[in-house]
N, C-alpha and C positions, 0 to 999 in steps of 0.2 A: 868393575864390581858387579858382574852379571850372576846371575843363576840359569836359570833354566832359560836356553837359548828362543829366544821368541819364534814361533813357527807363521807368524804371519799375523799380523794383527787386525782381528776385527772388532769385538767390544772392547776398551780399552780402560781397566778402572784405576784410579790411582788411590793408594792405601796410607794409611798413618794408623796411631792406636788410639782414635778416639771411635767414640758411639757411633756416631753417623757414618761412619765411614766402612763399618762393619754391615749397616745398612745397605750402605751403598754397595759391596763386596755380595752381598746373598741376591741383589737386586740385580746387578752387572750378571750373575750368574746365570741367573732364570730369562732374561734378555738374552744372554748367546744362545743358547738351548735353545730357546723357541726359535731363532733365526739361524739356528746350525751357521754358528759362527765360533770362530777360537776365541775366547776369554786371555787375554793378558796381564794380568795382575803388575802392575808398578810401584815403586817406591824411589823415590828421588831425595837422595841424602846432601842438604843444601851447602854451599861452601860455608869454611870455616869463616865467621867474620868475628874479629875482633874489636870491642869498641875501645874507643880511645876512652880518654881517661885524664883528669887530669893527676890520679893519686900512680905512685909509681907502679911502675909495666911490671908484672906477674907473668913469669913464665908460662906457657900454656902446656898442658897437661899432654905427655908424649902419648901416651894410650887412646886418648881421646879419639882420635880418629877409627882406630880400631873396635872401640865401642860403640860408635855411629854404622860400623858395617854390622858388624857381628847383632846389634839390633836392629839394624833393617831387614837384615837376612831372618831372621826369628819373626818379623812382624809381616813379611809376605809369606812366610813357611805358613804361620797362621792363618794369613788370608786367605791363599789357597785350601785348607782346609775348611773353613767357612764356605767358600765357594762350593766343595765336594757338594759339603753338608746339605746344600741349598738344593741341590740338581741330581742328574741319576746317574747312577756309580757308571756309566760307560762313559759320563764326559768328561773325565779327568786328565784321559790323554790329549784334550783338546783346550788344556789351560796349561798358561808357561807362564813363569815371573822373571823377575826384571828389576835388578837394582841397581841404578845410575847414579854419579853427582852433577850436580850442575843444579844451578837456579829451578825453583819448582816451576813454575808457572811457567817459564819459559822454553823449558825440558817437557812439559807436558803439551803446552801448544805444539811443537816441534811434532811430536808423537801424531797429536791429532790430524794432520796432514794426508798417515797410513791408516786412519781408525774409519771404521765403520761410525763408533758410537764413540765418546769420551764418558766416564762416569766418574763421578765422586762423590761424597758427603757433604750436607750444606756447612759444615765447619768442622776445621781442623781440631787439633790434639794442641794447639797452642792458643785456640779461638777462646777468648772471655765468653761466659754462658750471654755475657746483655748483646754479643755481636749479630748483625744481621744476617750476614753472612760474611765465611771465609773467604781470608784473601784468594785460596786457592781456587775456591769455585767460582767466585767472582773475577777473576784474571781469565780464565776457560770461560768463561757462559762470554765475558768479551775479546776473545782474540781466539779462540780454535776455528780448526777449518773444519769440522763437519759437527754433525748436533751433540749437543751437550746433556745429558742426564745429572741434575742434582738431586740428590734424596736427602728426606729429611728423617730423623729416625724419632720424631715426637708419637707417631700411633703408625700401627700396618694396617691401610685401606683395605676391606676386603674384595678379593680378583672376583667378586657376582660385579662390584661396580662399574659403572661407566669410566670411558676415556671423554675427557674435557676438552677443545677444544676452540681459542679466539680467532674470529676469523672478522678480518676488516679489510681486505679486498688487496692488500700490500703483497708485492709480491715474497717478501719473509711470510707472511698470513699463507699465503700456495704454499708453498714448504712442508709450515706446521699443520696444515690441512692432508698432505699426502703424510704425513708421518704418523697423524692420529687416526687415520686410517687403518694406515697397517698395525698401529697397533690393538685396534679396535677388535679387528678381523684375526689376528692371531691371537686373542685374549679371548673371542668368544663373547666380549660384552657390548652394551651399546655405545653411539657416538653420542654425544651433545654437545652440538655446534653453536657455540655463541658471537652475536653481531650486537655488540652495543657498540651505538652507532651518533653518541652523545660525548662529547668530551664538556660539556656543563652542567649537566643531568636532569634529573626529568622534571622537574619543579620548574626550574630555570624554561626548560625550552618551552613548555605548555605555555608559560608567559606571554612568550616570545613571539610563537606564534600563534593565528587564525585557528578555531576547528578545522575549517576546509582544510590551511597547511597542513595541521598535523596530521592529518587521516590522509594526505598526499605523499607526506615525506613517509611516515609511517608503512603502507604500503611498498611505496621505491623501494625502503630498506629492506623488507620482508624479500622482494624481489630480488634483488643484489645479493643474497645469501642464499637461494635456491639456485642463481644461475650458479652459486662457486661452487654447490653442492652438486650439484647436476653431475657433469664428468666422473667424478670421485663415485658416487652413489651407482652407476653402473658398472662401475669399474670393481666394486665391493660390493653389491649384490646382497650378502651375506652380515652384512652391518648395518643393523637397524640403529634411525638417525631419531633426533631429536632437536629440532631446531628452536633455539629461544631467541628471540629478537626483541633488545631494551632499547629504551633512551637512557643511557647512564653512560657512568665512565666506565670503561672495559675492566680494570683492575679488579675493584670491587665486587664487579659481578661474577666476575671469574673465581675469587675469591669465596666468593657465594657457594659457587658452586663445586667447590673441593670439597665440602664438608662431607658431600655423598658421592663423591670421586675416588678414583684411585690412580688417578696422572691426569697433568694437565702437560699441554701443549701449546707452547706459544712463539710466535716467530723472534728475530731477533731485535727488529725495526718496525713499528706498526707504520699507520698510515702516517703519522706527523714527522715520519722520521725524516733523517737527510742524510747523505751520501757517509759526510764525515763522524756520523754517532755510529758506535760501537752497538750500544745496547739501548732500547726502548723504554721511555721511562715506563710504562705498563709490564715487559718481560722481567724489568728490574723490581719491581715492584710485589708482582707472583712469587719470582724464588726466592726473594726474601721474606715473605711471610705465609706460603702454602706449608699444611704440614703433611704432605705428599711427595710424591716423585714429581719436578718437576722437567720435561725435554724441552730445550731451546735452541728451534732450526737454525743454526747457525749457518751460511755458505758454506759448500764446499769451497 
């Protein structure tokens, strides 16, 4: 069930017909453009499942299938026109669509493998408004092989603002630290690098510790976020930094700081992670309640 043969995939968004997703379609768009990359447009038409029942079995509707084609094909014809909309009329020859069946999540992990980038909407066309986030972008932000772009389509940050990003020394933290770089640097705006470096917060640890401690540990942390900045910082030259160094939980602060953001950055595993977690209870945390773009360094 394909359309327009893919020419190679580098940003990779997947579509449905809800709001965020249309977000995420003009967002995917201005993303390949600025990285002279080909835009792929997806739409994955999931198997038919039938539920059981205990009232008698109801034949299933013979056309049905053909209704699930014939509007998926109408709802990345659209996409792609969105996307036009978004970018400059010479990149259109460098976006192709793509209509598959098979399981979404697991059709679109599959994809992320060949992708530059994966992008989606923070909730589907089937998502209840009270949901945090969709199953789809929630199954991606935990199992793709390269980073994940969620968008949320509650307000459009404007591009004067900064790139956000948490950095706690993890190596998922390097990831999101080279990614909000680049995109710092191709956006033209600043960085702000954040190191909260408390997971009890700041009440709590003042307690906890001495003055002396705290103007000791305080300082080390200041330190530890200049050595990560360091490399990066000559490396980008052209992206002016802002360093904020708390004692709090990282979430929050991060949180904080979207309100005058326009992407945040976050790795997939902070420091408390462990081998066998998917996703960080902080990364988890961000894309479900940033109302921004959120990228989440996932492994390649």
């Amino acid at each position: 069930m394909k359309t327009t043969q893919p020419a190679g995939r580098g940003v990779v968004v997947g579509v449905d017909a809800s709001a965020s997703s249309a977000a995420a379609i003009a967002w995917a768009a201005a993303e390949a453009e600025s990285r002279n990359l080909p835009l792929h447009v997806v739409y994955v038409v999931p198997p038919i499942v039938v539920p059981s029942t205990a009232w008698p079995e109801l034949p299933f509707p013979v056309n049905y299938a053909r209704y699930e084609e014939d509007r998926a094909r109408r709802i990345v014809v659209d996409a792609a026109k969105l996307a036009a909309d978004a970018v400059s009329s010479d990149r259109a020859a460098q976006t192709s669509t793509e209509v598959v069946g098979g399981p979404i999540v697991a059709t679109l992990v599959e994809m992320s493998k060949g992708a530059e980038m994966m992008v989606v909407g923070c909730l589907g066309e089937n998502s209840v408004t009270r949901a945090l986030l969709g199953s789809v972008s929630s199954g991606l932000t935990h199992h793709a092989h390269c980073p994940v772009a969620v968008v949320h389509a509650e307000r459009v940050p404007s591009p004067t603002a900064p790139v956000v990003v948490g950095i706690d020394g993890s190596p998922a933290s390097e990831s999101a630290t080279a990614i909000a770089f680049d995109q710092a640097s191709r956006r033209g705006v600043d960085l702000v690098a954040l190191h909260a470096w408390s997971d009890t917060g700041l009440e709590f640890s003042r307690r906890a510790w001495a003055p002396n401690e705290w103007e000791t540990i305080e300082e080390r942390e200041k330190e530890v976020l200049a050595e990560r900045l360091s490399g990066w910082r000559e490396r980008y030259p052209d992206v002016a930094v802002r360093k904020v160094v708390v004692c709090d939980r990282p979430a929050p602060q991060l949180l904080e700081q979207a309100d005058t953001a326009q992407l945040i950055v976050v790795g997939s595993r902070g420091r408390g992670g462990f081998a066998s977690m998917l996703l960080g209870s902080v990364s988890t945390a961000v894309v479900q309640s940033a109302q921004i773009p959120v990228i989440v360094a996932r492994p390649a």
